[in-house]
C-alpha positions in Angstrom: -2.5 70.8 95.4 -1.0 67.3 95.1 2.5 67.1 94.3 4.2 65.2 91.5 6.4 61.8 93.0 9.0 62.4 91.3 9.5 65.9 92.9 9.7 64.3 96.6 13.0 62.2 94.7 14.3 65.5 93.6 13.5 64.2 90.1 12.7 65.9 86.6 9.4 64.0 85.2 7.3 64.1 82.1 3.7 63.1 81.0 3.0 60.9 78.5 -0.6 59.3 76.9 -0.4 56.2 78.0 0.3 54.3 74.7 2.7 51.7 74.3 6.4 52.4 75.0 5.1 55.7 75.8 7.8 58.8 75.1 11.3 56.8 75.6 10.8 53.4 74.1 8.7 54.5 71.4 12.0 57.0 70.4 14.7 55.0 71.5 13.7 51.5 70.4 13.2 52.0 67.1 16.4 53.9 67.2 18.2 50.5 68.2 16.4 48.8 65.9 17.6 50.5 62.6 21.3 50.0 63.7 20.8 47.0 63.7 18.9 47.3 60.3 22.1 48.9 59.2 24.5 45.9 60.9 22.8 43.6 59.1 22.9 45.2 55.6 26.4 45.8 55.6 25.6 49.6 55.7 28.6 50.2 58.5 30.7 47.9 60.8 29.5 47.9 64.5 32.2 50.6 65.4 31.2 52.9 62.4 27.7 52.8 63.7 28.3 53.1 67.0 31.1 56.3 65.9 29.0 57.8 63.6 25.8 58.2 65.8 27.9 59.1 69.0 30.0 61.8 67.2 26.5 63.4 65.4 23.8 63.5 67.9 26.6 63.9 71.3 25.4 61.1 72.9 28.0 58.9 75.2 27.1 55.7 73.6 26.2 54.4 70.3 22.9 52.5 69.6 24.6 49.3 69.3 26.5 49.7 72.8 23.1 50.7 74.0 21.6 47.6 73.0 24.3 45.8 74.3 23.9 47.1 77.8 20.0 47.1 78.0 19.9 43.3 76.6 19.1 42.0 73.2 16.4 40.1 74.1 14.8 43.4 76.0 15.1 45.5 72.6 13.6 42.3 70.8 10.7 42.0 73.3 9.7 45.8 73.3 10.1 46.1 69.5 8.0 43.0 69.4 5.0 45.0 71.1 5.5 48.2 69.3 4.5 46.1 66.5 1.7 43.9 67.4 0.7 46.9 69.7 0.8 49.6 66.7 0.7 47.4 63.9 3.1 49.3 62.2 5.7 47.9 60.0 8.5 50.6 60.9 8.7 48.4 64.1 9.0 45.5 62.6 12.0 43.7 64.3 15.4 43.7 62.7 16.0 40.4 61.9 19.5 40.6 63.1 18.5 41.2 66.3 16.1 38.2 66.4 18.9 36.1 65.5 21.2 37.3 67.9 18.3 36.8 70.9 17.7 33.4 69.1 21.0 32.5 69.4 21.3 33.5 72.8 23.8 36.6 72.1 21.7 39.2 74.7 24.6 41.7 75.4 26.6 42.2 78.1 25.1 40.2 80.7 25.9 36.9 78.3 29.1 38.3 77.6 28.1 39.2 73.5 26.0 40.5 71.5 26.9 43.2 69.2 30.2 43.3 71.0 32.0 41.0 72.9 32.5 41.7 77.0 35.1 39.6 79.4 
């Protein structure tokens, strides 16, 4: 019987259908995406967000942090397929986070984004 790859890594995998974003982006993504939905709507400050999702769900790093560190214009480009991929509009792109990539705020590795980083 043929073995798993991931198991030779000592590794934990899963299965997915092979859809777009498959389990993890088509979860976390959208996740990202309505933060920044909220941002933009004056729903919370950054730091409320961030707090309040951290705090109830246990996770070490709120969604705009998240974002932050993966890169906007990464969140941006997968939401973007979600979209035209699924043609649903609960992936339509916050359009916070367009103008953030547009204006060339990606995150950490610019320096900001949601936050700022020195």
């Amino acid at each position: 019987m043929e073995s798993c790859p991931g198991e030779s890594m000592k590794k934990i995998t899963t299965v997915s259908k092979d859809i777009p974003g498959f389990i993890a982006n088509r979860i976390l993504m959208p996740y990202i995406n309505e933060a920044a939905f909220a941002l933009g709507e004056g729903i919370g400050t950054r730091e409320d967000i961030d707090t309040t999702m951290k705090l109830g769900t246990n996770v070490p790093m709120g969604p705009l942090t998240l974002a932050d560190f993966i890169g906007l214009d990464t969140c941006l480009a997968i939401m973007e397929v979600l979209h035209t991929e699924l043609g649903d509009s609960k992936y339509r792109p916050a359009p916070l986070l367009k103008n953030y990539v547009k204006a060339g705020l990606l995150g950490k590795k610019t320096g900001e984004g949601f936050y700022k980083y020195d």
